[in-house]
C-alpha positions in Angstrom: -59.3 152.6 249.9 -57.4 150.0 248.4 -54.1 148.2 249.5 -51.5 147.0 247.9 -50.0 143.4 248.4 -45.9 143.6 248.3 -43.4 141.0 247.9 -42.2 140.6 251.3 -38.5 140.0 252.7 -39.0 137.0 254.4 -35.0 137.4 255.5 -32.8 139.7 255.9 -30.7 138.8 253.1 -33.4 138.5 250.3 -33.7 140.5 247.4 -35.9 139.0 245.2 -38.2 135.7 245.2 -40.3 132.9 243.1 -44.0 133.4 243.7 -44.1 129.4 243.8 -48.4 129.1 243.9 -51.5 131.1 245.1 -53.4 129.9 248.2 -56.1 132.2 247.1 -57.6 133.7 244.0 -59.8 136.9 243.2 -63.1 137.7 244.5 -62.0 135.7 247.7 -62.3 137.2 251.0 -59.2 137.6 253.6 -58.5 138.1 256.7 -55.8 139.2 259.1 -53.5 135.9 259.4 -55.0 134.3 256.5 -52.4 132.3 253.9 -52.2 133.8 250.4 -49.2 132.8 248.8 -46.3 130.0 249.2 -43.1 132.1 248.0 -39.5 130.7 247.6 -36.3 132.3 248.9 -32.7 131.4 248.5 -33.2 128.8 251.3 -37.1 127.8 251.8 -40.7 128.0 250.2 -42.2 129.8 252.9 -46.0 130.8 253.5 -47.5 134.4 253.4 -49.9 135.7 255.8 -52.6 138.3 254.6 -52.2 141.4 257.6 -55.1 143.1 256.3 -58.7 141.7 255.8 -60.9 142.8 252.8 -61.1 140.8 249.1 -58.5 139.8 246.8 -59.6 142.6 243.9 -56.4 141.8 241.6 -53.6 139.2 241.4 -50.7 141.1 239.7 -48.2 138.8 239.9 -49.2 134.8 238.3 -47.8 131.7 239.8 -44.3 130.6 239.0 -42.9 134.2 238.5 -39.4 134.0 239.2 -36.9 137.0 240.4 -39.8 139.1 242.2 -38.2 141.8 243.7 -38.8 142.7 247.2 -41.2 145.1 247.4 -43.1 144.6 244.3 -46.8 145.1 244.0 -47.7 141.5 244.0 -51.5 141.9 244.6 -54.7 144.2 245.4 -56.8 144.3 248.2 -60.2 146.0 248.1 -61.2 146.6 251.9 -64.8 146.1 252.8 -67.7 147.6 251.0 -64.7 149.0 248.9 -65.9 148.7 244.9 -63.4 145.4 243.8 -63.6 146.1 239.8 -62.6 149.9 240.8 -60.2 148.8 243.0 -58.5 146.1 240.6 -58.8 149.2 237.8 -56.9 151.4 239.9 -54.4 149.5 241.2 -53.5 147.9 237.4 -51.9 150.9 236.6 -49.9 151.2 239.8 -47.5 147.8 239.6 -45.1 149.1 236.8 -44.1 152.2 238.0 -43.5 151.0 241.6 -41.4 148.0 240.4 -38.9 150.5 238.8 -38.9 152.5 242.1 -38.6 149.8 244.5 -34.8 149.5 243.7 -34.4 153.1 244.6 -35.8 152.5 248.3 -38.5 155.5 247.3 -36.4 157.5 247.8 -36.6 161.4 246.4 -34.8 160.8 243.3 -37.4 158.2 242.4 -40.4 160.5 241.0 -37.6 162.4 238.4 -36.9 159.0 237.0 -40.8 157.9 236.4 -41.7 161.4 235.3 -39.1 161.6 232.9 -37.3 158.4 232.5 -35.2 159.4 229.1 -33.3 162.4 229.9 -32.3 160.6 232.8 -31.0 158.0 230.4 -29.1 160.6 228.4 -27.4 162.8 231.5 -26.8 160.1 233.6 -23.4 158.6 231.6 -22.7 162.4 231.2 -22.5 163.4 235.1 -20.7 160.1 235.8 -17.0 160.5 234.2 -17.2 164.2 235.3 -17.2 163.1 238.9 -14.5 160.5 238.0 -16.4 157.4 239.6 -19.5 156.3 238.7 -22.1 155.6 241.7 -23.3 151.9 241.8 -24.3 149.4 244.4 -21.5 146.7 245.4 -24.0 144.0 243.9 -24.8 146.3 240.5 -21.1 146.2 240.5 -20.4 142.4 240.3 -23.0 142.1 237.7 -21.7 145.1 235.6 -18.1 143.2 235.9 -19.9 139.6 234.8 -22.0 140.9 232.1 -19.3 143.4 230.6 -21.7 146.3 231.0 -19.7 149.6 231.4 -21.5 151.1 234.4 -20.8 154.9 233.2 -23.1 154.1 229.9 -26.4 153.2 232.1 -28.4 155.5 234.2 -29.2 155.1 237.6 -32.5 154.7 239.1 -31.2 154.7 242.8 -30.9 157.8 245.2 -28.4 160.7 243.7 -28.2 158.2 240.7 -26.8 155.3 242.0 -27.0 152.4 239.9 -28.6 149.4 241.2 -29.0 145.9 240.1 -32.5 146.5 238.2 -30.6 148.9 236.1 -28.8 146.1 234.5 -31.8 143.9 233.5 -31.7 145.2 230.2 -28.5 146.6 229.8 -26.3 143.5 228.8 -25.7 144.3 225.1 -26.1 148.1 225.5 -22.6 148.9 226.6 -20.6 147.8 224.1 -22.1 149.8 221.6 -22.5 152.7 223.7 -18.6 152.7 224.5 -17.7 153.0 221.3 -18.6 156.7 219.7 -16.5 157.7 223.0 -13.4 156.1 221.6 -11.7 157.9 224.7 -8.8 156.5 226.4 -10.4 155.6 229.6 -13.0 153.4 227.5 -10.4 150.6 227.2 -10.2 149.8 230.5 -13.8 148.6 230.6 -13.3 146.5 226.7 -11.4 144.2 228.2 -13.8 143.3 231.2 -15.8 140.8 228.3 -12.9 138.7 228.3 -13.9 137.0 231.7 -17.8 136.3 230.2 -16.5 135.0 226.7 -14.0 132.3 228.9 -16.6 131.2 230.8 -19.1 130.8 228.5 -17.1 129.0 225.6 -18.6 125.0 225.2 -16.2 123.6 222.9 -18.1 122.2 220.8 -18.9 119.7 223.7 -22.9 118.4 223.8 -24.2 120.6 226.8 -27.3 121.4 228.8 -27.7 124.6 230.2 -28.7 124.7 233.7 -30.5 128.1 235.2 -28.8 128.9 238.6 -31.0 128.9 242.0 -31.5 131.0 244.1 -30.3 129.1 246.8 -27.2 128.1 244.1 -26.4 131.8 243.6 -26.2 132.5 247.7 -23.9 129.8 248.1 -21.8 130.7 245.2 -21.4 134.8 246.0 -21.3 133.6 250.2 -18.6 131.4 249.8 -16.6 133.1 247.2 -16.9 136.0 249.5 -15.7 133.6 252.3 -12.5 132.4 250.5 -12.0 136.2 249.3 -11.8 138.0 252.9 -11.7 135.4 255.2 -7.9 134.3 255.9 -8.8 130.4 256.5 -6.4 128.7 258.6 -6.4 124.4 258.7 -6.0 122.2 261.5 -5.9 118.7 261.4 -6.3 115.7 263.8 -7.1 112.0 264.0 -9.1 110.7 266.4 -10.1 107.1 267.7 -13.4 106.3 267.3 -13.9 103.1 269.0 -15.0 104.0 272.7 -17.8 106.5 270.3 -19.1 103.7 268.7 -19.7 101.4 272.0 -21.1 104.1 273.7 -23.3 105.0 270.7 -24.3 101.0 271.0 -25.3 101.2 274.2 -27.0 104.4 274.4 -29.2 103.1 271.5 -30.4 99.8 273.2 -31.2 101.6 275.6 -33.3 104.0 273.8 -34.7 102.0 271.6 -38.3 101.9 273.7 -38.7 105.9 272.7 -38.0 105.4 269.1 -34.7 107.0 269.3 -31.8 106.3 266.9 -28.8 108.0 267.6 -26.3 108.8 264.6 -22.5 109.4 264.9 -23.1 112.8 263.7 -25.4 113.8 266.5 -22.6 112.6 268.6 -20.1 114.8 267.3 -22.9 118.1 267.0 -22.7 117.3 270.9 -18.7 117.0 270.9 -18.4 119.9 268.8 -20.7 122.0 271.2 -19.2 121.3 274.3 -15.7 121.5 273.0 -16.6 125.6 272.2 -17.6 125.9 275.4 -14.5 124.5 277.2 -12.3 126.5 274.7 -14.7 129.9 274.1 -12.2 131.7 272.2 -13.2 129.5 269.0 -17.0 130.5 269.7 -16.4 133.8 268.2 -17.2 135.9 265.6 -15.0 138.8 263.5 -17.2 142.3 263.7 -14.7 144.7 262.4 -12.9 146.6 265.3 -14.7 144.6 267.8 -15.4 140.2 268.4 -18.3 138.8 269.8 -17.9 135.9 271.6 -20.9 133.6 272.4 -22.2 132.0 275.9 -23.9 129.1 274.0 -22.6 126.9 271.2 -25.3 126.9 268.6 -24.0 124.5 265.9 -25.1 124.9 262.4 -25.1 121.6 260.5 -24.9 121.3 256.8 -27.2 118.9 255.2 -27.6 118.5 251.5 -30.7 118.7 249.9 -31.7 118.8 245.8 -30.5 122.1 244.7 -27.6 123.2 247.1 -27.1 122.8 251.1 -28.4 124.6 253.7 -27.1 124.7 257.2 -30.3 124.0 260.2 -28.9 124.8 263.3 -28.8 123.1 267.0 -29.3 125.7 269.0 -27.5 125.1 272.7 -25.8 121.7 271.6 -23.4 122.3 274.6 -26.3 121.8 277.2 -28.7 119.3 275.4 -29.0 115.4 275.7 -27.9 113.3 272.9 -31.0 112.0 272.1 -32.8 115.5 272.0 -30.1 116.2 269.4 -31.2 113.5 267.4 -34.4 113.9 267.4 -34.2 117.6 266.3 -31.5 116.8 263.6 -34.2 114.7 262.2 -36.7 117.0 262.4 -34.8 119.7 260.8 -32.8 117.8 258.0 -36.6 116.7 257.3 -38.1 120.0 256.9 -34.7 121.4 255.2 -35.1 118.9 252.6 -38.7 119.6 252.2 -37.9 123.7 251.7 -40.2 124.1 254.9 -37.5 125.6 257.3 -38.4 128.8 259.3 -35.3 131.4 258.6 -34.7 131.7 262.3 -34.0 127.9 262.0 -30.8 128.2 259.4 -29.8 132.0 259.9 -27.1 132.4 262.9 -25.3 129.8 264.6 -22.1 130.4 266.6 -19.9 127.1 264.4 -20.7 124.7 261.7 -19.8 120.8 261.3 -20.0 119.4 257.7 -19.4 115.6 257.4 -19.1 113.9 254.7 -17.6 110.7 256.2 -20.9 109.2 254.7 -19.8 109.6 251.1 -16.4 107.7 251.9 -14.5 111.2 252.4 -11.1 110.7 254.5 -10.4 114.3 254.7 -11.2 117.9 253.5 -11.3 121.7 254.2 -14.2 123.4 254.8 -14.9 126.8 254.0 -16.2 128.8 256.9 -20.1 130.0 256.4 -19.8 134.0 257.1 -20.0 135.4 259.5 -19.0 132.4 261.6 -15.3 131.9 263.1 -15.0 128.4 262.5 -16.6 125.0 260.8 -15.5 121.6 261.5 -15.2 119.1 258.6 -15.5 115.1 259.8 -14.2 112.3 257.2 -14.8 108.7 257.1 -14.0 106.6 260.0 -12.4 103.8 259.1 -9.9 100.6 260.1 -6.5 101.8 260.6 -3.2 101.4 262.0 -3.4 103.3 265.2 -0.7 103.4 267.9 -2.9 102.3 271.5 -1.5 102.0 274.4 2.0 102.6 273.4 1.4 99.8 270.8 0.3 99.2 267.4 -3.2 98.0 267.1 -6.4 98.2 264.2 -8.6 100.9 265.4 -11.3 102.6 264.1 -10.3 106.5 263.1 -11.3 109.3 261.5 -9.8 112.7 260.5 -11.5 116.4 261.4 -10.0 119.3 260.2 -10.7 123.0 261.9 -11.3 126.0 259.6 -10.4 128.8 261.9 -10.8 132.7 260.7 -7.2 134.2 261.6 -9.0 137.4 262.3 -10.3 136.1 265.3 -9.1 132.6 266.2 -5.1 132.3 266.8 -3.3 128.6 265.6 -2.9 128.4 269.5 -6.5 128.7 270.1 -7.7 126.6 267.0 -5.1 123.7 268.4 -7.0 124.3 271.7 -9.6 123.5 270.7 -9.1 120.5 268.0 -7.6 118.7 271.4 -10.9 119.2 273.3 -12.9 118.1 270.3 -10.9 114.9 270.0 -10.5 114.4 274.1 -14.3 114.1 273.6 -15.0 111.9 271.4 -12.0 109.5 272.6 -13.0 109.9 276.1 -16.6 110.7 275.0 -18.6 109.7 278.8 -17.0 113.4 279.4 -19.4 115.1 277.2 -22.4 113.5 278.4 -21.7 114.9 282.5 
């Protein structure tokens, strides 16, 4: 019997993918482990394994197909001494049908809306306003609010007639026109939702290009606007001297200069940054709720840019590894992130995040905090300044960190705590090296 080849969820947050390129076409044999397609996520082009082992009877989905939803029929596989042209005949058929459903989780309300997909067009606005609140997904929501769509004119595909996102894919100019035989009172609520869309879209006159959104341009968008939404950020400021960091930095890479290591102020500060959440652990927490979890390593997620957006690779244990292991990873990671090649184990998690952008000249700025982290540490430039040492006024080298601290979790006290550690590090930094 044949099998069916699904989009997977190569993380826990994806809902749809770009089949970026076949690694094999029909007619070819598979087996268990075997690569068959490179697909793209929000974050990564990641390789697909084959689990099952017979002959690639139908490709259903061509290379380059963008916003794949998880779970859609992708491909067929004809097991062995399986007929392939009956398999690829019988699976043809199959891919539209469970496309619609896959929204819907296959769940029981699913075969009603294949078998008879227009009444359920018709009653589904109906049943809605009786109830007095339509049933829609949180994300079918926000796209119902940014397309003007009046969720009580579209039918539901999901469980009990929930509306979910692949409801909308076709509903964008629908709504306005079905609104308008109601002419009922409640129907002008929802006319003036448009007004957002219209603002947003308006050019001016002004010579434009259009540029498509990412996926990985969408996450950060909806994950940080989510961040600044419900996360009460609080900002905490210090200067610290860098000199004694740069000498040691000197040293420590004439020394290592026979293994081919190079170490960067940054990998200096992941180290600062880890240690300092260990010496002050109520900053290495995390908001769940009615409950915190606080973490027994410091697992430091670092942002690096890379064409497209920024993803955050993270140093796992930075509290307890050497400087120049920290490099080395950094390295290997900002490589691969930069490349699309990273594993989502590698960016999903971390405990903190450090964004520096000293590089770029930056003297100072607030980071937003990556959910569901407690805290991220944003570095600015170093640079020549008058600095009191020594009980007298002297040129040193400083730069400025700011703490964003979630309230929820982390107290002023607590943030302060630990913004002093941070600095006694790096001032003092032969500390962070014991």
């Amino acid at each position: 019997m044949s099998k069916t080849i699904q989009m997977p969820a190569l993380s826990p947050t994806m809902e749809e993918g770009t089949l970026a390129k076949w690694l094999v076409k029909e007619g070819d044999k598979v087996s268990s482990g075997d690569l068959l397609a490179e697909i793209e996520t929000d974050k990564a082009t990641m390789e697909f394994e084959a689990v099952d082992e017979g002959t690639v009877a139908k490709i259903l989905v061509s290379e380059g197909a963008e916003g794949v939803k998880v779970g859609t029929v992708i491909a067929i596989i004809a097991e062995e001494g399986e007929d392939v042209a009956a398999a690829a005949a019988s699976g043809g058929a199959a891919p539209a049908p469970k496309a619609d459903a896959v929204p819907a989780k296959a769940e029981a309300a699913a075969p009603a809306a294949k078998a008879d997909p227009v009444p359920a067009k018709v009653a589904a606005p109906a049943a809605a306003p009786a109830e007095g609140r339509v049933k829609a997904s949180p994300l079918a929501r926000r796209l119902a609010e940014a397309k003007g769509v009046d969720l009580a004119a579209v039918a539901g595909s999901g469980p009990n007639g929930r509306i979910v996102k692949a409801d909308l894919d076709g509903a964008a100019a629908a709504p306005a026109k079905a609104a308008a035989p109601a002419a009922a009172p409640a129907a002008a609520a929802p006319a003036a939702a448009p007004a957002p869309v219209a603002a947003a879209a308006q050019d001016f006159g002004i010579p434009h290009e259009v540029i498509k959104l990412n996926g990985m341009r969408k996450t950060i968008a909806r994950r940080l606007t989510e961040s600044k939404q419900q996360v009460p950020h609080i900002y905490l400021t210090v200067d610290i001297q860098l000199d004694k960091l740069l000498k040691l930095r000197g040293e420590l890479n004439a020394g290592l200069s026979g293994r081919g290591v190079k170490l960067s102020v940054n990998d200096l500060l992941i180290k600062a940054l880890g240690v300092a959440l260990m010496q002050v652990p109520e900053c290495n927490v995390q908001f769940a709720g009615d409950q915190m979890l606080q973490f027994k390593r410091a697992d430091i997620s670092v942002a690096v840019s890379i064409p497209g957006g920024l993803i955050t690779p993270i140093v796992t244990g930075a509290d307890i590894k050497g400087v120049a292991a920290i490099s080395n990873e950094m390295k290997d990671l900002a490589d691969r992130a930069k490349a699309g090649k990273l594993q989502p184990s590698e960016y999903q998690g971390g405990t903190a995040s450090l964004s520096n952008m000293g590089m770029f000249g930056i003297k100072q700025f607030e980071a937003v905090i990556n959910p569901p982290q407690g805290m991220i540490m944003a570095i600015g430039a170093g640079e020549k300044r008058p600095f009191v040492v020594d009980d007298s006024l002297q040129i040193a080298t400083v730069m400025s960190a700011t703490g964003s601290f979630d309230h929820r979790a982390i107290d002023g006290a607590d943030g302060a705590r630990l913004m002093k550690a941070f600095r006694e590090l790096i001032e003092n930094p032969l500390g962070m090296l014991a």
